[in-house]
LUMMARNU-290742 format. One record per residue: residue number from 1; x, y, z of N, C-alpha, C in turn. Coordinates in pm, 1 decimal, decimal comma, padded with zeros to 6 digits. Layout:
! LUMMARNU-290742
<node><bator>NUM</bator><n_x>X</n_x><n_y>Y</n_y><n_z>Z</n_z><ca_x>X</ca_x><ca_y>Y</ca_y><ca_z>Z</ca_z><c_x>X</c_x><c_y>Y</c_y><c_z>Z</c_z></node>
...
This chain:
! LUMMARNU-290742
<node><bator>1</bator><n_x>-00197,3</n_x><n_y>01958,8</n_y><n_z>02005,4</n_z><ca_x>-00081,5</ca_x><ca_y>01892,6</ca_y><ca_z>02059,2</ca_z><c_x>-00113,2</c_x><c_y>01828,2</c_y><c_z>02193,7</c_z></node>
<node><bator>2</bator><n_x>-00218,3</n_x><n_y>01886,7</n_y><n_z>02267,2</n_z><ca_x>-00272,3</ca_x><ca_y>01807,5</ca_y><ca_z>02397,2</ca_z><c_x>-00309,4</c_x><c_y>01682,5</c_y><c_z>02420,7</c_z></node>
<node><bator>3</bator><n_x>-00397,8</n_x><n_y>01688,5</n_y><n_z>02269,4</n_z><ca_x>-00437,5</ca_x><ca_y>01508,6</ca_y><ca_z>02285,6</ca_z><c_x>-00282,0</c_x><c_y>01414,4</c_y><c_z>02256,0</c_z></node>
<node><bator>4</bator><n_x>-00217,4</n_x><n_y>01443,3</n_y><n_z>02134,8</n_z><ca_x>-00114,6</ca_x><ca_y>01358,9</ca_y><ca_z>02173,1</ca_z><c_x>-00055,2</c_x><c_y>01318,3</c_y><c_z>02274,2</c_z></node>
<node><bator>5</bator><n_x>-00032,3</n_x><n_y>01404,2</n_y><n_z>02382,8</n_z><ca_x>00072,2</ca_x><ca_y>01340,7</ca_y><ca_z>02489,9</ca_z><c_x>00002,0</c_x><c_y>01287,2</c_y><c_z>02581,7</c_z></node>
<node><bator>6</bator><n_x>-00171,9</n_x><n_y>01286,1</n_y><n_z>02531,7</n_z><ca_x>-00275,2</ca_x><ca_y>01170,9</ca_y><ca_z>02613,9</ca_z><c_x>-00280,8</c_x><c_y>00984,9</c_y><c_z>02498,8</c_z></node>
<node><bator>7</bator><n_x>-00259,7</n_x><n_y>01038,1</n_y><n_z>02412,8</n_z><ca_x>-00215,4</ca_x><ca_y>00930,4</ca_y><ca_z>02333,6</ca_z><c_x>-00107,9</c_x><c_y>00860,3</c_y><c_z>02344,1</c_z></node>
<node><bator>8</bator><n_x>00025,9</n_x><n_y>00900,3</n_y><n_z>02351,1</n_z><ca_x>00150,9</ca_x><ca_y>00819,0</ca_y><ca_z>02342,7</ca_z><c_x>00096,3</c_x><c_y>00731,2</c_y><c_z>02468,7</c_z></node>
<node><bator>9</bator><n_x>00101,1</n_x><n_y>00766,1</n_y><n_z>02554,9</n_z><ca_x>00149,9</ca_x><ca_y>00700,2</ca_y><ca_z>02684,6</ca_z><c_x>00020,7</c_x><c_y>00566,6</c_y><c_z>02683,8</c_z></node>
<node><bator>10</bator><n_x>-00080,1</n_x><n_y>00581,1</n_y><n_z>02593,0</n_z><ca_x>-00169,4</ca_x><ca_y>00499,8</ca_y><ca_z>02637,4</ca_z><c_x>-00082,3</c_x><c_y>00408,7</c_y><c_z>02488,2</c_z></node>
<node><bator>11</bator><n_x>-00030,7</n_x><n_y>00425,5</n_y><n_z>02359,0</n_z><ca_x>-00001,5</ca_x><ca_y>00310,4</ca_y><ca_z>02299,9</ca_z><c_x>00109,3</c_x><c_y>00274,4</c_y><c_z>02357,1</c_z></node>
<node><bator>12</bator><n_x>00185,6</n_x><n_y>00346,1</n_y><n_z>02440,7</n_z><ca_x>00278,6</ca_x><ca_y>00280,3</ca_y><ca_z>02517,7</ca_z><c_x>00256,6</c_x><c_y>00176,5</c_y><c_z>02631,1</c_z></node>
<node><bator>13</bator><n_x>00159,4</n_x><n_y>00196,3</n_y><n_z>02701,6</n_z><ca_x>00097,5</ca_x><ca_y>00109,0</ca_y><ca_z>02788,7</ca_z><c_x>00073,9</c_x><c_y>-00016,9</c_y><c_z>02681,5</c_z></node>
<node><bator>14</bator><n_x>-00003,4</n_x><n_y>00005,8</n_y><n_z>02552,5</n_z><ca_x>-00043,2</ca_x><ca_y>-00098,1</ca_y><ca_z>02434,3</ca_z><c_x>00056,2</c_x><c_y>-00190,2</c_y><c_z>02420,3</c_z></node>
<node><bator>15</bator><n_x>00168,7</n_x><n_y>-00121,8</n_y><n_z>02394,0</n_z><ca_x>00322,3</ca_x><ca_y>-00198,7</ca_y><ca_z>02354,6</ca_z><c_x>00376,5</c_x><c_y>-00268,5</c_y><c_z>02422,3</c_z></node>
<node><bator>16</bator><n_x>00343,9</n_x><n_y>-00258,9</n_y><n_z>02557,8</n_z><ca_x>00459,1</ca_x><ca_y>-00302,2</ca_y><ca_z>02668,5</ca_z><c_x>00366,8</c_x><c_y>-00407,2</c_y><c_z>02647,6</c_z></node>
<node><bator>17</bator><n_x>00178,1</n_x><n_y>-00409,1</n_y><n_z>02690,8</n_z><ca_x>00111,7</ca_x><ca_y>-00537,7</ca_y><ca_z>02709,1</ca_z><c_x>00135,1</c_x><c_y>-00639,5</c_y><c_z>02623,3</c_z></node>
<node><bator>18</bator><n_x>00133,8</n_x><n_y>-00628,3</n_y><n_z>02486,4</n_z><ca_x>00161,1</ca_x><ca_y>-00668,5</ca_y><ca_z>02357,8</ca_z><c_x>00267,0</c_x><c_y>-00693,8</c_y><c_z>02295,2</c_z></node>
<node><bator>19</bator><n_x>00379,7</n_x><n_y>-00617,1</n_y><n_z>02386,3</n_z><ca_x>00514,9</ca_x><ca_y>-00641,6</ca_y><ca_z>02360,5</ca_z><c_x>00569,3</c_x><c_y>-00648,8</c_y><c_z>02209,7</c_z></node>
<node><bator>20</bator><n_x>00486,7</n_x><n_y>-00550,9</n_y><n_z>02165,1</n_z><ca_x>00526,3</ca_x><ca_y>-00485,8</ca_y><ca_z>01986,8</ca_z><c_x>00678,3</c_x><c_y>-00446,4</c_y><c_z>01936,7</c_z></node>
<node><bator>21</bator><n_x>00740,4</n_x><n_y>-00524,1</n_y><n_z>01817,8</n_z><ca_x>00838,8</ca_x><ca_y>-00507,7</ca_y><ca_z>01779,4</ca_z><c_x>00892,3</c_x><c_y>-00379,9</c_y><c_z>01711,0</c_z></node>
<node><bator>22</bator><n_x>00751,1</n_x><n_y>-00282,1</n_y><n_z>01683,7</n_z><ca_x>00805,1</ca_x><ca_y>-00167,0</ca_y><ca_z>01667,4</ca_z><c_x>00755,1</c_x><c_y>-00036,7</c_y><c_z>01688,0</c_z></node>
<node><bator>23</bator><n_x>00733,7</n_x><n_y>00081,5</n_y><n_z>01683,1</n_z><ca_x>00654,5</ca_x><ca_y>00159,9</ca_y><ca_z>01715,2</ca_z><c_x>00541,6</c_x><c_y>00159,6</c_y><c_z>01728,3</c_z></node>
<node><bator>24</bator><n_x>00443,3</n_x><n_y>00160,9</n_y><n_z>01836,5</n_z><ca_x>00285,1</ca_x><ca_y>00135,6</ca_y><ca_z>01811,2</ca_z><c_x>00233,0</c_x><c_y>00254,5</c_y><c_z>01696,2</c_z></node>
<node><bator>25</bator><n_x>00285,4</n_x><n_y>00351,5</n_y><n_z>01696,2</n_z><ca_x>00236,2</ca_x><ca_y>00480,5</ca_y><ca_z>01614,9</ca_z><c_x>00219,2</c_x><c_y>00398,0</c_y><c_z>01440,7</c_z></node>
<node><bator>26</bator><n_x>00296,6</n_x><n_y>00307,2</n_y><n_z>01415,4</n_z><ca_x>00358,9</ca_x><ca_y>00275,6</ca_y><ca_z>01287,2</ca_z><c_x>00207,5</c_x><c_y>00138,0</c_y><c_z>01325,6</c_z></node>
<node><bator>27</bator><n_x>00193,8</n_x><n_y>00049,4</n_y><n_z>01386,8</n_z><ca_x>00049,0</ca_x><ca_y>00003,8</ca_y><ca_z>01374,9</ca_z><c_x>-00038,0</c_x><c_y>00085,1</c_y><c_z>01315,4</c_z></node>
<node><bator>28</bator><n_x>-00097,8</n_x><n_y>00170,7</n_y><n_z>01400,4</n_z><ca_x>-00200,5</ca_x><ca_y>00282,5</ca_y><ca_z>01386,0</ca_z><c_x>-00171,6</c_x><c_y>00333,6</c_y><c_z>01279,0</c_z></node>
<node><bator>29</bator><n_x>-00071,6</n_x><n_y>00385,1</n_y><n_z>01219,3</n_z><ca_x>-00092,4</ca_x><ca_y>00399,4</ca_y><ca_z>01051,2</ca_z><c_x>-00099,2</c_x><c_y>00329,0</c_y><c_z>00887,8</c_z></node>
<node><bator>30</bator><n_x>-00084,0</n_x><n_y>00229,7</n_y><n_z>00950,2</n_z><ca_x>-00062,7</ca_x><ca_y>00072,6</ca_y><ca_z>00902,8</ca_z><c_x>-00235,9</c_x><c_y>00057,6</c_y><c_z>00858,6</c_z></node>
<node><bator>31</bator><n_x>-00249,7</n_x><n_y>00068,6</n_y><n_z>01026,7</n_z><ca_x>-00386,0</ca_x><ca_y>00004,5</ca_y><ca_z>01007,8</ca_z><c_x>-00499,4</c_x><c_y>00128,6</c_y><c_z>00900,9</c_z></node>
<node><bator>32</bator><n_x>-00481,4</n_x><n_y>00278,7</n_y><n_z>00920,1</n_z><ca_x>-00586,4</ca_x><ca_y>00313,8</ca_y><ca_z>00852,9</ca_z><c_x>-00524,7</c_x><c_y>00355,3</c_y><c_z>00740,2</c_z></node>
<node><bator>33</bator><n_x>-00422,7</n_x><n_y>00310,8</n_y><n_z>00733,6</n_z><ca_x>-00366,0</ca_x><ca_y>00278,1</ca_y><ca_z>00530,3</ca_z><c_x>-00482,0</c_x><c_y>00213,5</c_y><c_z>00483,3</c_z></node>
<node><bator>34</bator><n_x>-00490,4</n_x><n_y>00070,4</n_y><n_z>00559,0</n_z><ca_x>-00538,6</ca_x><ca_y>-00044,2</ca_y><ca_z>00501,6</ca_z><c_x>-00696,6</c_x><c_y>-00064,4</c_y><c_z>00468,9</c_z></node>
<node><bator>35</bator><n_x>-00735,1</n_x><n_y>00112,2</n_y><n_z>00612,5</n_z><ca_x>-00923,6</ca_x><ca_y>00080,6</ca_y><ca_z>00604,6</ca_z><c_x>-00922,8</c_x><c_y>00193,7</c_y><c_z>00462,3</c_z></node>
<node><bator>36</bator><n_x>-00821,4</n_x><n_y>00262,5</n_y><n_z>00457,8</n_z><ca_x>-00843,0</ca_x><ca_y>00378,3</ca_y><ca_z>00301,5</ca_z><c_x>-00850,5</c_x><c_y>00310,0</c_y><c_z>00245,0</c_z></node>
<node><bator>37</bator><n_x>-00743,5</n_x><n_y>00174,9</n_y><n_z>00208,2</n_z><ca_x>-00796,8</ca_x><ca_y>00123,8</ca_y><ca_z>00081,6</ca_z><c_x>-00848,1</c_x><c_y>00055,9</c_y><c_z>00055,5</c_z></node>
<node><bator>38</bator><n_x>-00959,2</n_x><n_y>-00013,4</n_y><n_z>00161,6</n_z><ca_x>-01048,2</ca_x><ca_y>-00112,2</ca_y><ca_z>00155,2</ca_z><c_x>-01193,2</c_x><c_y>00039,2</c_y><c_z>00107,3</c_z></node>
<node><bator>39</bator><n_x>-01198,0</n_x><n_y>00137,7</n_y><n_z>00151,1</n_z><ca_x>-01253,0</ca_x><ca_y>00236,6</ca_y><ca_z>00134,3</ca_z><c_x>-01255,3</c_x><c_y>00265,6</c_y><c_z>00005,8</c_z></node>
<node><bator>40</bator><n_x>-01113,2</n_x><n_y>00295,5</n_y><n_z>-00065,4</n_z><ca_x>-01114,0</ca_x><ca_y>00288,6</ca_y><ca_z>-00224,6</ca_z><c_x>-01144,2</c_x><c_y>00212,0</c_y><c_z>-00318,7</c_z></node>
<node><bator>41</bator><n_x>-01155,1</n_x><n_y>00059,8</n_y><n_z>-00265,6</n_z><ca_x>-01189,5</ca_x><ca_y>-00023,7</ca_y><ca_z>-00331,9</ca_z><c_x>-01358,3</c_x><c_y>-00060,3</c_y><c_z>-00325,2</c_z></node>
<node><bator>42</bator><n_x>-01398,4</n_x><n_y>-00035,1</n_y><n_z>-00224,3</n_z><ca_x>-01549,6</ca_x><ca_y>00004,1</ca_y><ca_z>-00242,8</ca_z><c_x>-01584,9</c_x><c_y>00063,2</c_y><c_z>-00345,3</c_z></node>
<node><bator>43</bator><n_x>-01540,7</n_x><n_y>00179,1</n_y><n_z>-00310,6</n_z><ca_x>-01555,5</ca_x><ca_y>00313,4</ca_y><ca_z>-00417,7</ca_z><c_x>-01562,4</c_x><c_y>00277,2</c_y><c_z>-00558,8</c_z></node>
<node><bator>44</bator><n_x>-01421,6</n_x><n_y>00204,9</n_y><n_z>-00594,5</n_z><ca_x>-01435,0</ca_x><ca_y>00130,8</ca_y><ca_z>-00699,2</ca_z><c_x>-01510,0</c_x><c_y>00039,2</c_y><c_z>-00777,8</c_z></node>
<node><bator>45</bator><n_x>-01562,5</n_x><n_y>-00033,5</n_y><n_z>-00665,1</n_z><ca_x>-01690,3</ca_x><ca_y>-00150,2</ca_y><ca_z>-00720,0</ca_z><c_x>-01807,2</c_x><c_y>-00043,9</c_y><c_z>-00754,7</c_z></node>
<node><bator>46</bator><n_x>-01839,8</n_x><n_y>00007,3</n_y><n_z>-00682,9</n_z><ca_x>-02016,0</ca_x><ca_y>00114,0</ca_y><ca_z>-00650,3</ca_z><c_x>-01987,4</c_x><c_y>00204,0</c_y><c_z>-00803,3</c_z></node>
<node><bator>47</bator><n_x>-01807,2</n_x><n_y>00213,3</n_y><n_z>-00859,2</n_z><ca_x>-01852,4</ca_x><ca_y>00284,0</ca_y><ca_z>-00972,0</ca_z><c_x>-01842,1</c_x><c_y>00152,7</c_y><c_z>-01112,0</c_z></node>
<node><bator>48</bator><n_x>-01886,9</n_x><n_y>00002,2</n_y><n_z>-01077,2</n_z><ca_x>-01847,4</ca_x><ca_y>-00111,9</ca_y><ca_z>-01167,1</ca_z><c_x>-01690,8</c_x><c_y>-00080,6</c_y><c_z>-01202,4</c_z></node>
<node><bator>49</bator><n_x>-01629,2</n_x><n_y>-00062,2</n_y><n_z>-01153,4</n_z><ca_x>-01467,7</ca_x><ca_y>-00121,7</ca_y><ca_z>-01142,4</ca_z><c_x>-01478,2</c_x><c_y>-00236,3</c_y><c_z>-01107,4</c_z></node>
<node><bator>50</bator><n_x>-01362,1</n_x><n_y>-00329,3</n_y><n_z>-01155,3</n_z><ca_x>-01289,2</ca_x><ca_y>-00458,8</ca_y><ca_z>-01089,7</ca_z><c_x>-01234,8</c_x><c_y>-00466,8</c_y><c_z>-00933,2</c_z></node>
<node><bator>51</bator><n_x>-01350,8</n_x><n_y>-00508,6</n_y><n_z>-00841,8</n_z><ca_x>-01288,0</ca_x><ca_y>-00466,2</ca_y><ca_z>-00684,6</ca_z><c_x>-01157,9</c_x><c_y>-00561,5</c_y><c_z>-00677,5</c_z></node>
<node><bator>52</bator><n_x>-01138,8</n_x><n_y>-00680,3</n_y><n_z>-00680,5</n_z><ca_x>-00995,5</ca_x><ca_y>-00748,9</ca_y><ca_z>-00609,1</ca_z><c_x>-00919,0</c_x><c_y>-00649,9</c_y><c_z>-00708,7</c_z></node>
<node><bator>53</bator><n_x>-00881,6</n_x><n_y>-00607,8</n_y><n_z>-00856,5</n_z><ca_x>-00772,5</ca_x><ca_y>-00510,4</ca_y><ca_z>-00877,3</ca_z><c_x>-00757,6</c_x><c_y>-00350,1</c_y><c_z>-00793,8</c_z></node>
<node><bator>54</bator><n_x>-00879,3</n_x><n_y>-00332,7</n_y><n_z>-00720,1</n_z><ca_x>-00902,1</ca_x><ca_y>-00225,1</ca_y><ca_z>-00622,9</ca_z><c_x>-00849,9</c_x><c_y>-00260,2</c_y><c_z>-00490,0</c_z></node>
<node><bator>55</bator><n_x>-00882,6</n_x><n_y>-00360,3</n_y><n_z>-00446,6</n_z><ca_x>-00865,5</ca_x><ca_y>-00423,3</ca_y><ca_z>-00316,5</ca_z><c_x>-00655,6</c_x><c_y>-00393,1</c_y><c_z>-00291,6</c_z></node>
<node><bator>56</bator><n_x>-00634,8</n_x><n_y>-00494,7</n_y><n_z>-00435,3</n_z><ca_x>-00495,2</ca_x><ca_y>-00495,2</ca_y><ca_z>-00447,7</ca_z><c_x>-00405,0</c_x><c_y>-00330,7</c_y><c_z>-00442,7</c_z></node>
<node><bator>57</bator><n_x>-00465,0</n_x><n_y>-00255,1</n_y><n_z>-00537,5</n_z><ca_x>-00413,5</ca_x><ca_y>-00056,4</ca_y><ca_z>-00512,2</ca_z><c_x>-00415,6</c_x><c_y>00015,5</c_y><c_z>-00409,0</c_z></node>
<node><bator>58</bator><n_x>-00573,1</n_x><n_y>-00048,7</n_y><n_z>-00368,7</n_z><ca_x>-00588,5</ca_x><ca_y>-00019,9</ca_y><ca_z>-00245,4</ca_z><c_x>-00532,9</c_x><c_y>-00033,1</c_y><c_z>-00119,6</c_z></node>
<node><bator>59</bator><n_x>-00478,7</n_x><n_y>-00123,1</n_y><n_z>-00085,0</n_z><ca_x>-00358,1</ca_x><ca_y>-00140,6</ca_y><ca_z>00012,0</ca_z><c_x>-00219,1</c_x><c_y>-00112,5</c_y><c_z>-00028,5</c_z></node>
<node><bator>60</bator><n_x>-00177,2</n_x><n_y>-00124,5</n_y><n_z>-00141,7</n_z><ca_x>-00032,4</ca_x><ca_y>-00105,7</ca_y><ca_z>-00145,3</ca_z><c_x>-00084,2</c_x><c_y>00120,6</c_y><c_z>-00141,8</c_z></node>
<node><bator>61</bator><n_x>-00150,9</n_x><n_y>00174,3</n_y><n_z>-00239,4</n_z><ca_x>-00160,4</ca_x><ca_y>00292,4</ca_y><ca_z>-00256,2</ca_z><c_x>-00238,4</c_x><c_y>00376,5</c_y><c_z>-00112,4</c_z></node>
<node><bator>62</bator><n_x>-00296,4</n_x><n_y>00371,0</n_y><n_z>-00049,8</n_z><ca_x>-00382,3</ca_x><ca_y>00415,6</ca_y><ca_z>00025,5</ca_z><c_x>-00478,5</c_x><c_y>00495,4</c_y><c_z>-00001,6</c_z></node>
<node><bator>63</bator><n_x>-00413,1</n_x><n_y>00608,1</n_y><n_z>00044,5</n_z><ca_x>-00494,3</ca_x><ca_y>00768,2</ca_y><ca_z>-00011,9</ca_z><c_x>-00489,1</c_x><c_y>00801,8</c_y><c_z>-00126,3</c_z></node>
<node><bator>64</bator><n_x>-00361,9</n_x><n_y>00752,4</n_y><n_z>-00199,5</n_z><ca_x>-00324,8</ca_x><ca_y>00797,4</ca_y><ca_z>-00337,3</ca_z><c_x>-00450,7</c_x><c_y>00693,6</c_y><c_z>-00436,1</c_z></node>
<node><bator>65</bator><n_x>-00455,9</n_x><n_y>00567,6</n_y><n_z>-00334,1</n_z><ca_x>-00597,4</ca_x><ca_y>00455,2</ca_y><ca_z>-00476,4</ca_z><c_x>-00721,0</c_x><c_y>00544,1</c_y><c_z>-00415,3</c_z></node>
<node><bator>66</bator><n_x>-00719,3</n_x><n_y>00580,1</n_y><n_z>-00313,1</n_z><ca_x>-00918,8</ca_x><ca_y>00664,2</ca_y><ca_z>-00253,6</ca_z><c_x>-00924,6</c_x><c_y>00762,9</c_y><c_z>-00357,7</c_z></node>
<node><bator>67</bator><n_x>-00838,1</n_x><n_y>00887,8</n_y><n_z>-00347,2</n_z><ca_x>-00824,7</ca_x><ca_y>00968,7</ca_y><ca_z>-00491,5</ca_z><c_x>-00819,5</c_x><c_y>00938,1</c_y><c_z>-00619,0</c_z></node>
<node><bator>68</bator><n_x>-00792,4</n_x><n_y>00816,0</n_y><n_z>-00662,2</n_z><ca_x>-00792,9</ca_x><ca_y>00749,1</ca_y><ca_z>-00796,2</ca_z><c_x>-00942,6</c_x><c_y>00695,4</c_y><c_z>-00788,1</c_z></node>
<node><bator>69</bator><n_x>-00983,1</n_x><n_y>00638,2</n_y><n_z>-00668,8</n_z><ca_x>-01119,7</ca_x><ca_y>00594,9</ca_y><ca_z>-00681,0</ca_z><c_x>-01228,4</c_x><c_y>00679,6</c_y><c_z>-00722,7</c_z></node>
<node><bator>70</bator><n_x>-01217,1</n_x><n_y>00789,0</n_y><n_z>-00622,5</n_z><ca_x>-01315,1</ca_x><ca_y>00920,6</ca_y><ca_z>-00651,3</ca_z><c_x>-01300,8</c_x><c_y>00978,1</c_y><c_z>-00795,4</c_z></node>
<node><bator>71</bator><n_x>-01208,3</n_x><n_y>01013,7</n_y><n_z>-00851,6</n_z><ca_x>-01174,7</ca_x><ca_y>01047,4</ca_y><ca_z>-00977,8</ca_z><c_x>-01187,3</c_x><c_y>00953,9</c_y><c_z>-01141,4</c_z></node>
<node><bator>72</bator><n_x>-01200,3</n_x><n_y>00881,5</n_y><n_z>-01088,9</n_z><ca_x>-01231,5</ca_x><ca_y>00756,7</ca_y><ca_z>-01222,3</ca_z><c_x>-01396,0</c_x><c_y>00760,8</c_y><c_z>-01260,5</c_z></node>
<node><bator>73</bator><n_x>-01368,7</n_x><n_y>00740,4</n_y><n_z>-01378,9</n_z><ca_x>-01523,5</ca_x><ca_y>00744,0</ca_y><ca_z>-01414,7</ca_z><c_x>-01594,3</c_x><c_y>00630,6</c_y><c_z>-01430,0</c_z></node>
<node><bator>74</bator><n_x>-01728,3</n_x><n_y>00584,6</n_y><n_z>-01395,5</n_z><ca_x>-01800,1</ca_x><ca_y>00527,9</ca_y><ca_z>-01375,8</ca_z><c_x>-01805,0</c_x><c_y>00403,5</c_y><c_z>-01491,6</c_z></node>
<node><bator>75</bator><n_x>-01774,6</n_x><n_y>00273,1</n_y><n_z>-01486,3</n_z><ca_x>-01772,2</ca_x><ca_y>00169,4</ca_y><ca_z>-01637,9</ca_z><c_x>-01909,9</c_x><c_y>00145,4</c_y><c_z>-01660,0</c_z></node>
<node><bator>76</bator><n_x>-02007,1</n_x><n_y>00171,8</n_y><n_z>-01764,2</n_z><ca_x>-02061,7</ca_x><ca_y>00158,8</ca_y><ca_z>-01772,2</ca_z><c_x>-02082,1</c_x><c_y>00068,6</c_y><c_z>-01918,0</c_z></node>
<node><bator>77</bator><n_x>-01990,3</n_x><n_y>00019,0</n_y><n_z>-01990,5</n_z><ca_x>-01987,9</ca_x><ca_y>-00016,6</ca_y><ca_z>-02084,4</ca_z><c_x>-01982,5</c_x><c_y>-00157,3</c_y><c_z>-02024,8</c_z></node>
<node><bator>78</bator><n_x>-01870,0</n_x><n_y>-00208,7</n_y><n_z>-01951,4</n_z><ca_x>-01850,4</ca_x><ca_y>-00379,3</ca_y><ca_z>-01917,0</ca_z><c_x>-01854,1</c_x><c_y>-00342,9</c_y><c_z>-01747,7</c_z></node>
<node><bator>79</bator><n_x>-01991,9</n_x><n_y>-00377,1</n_y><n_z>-01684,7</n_z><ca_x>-01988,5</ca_x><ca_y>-00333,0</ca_y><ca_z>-01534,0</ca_z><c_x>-01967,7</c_x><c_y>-00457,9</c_y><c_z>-01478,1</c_z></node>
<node><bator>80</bator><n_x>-01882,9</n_x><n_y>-00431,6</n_y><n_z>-01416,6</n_z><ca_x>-01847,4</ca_x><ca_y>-00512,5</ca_y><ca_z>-01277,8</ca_z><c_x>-01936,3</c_x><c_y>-00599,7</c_y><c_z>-01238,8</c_z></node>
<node><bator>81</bator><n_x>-01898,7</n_x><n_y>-00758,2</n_y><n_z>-01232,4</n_z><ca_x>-02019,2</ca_x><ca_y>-00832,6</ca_y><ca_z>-01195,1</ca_z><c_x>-02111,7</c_x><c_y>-00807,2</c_y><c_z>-01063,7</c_z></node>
């Protein structure tokens, strides 16, 4: 709980400079939604999946497409160009 209340005050300092329309906290989770599912969609290609249909799960799903990524099995029949 220590580091947080070294955190707020510095995305608060962020907000005021930047003058953000809504919570900086809601950025910051925004943003590593978006690196999970660029993460899952890797995942996806390296197992010959279709990456842009990964790319696409991958951002709307986050953690829920990284766990679908890890868990899918490998295409080895029609691989991914």
């Amino acid at each position: 709980m220590g580091h947080r209340t070294r955190l707020n005050p510095l995305l608060g300092a962020i907000a005021l400079i930047l003058d953000l329309p809504i919570e900086p906290n809601l950025y910051l989770l925004f943003g590593a939604h978006c690196i999970i599912g660029a993460i899952a969609a890797i995942v996806a290609r390296r197992k010959g999946l279709n990456f842009r249909n990964w790319v696409v799960f991958g951002l709307i799903g986050g953690t829920a497409a990284l766990v679908a990524a890890l868990m899918a099995k490998p295409n080895t029949r029609y691989p991914a160009p």
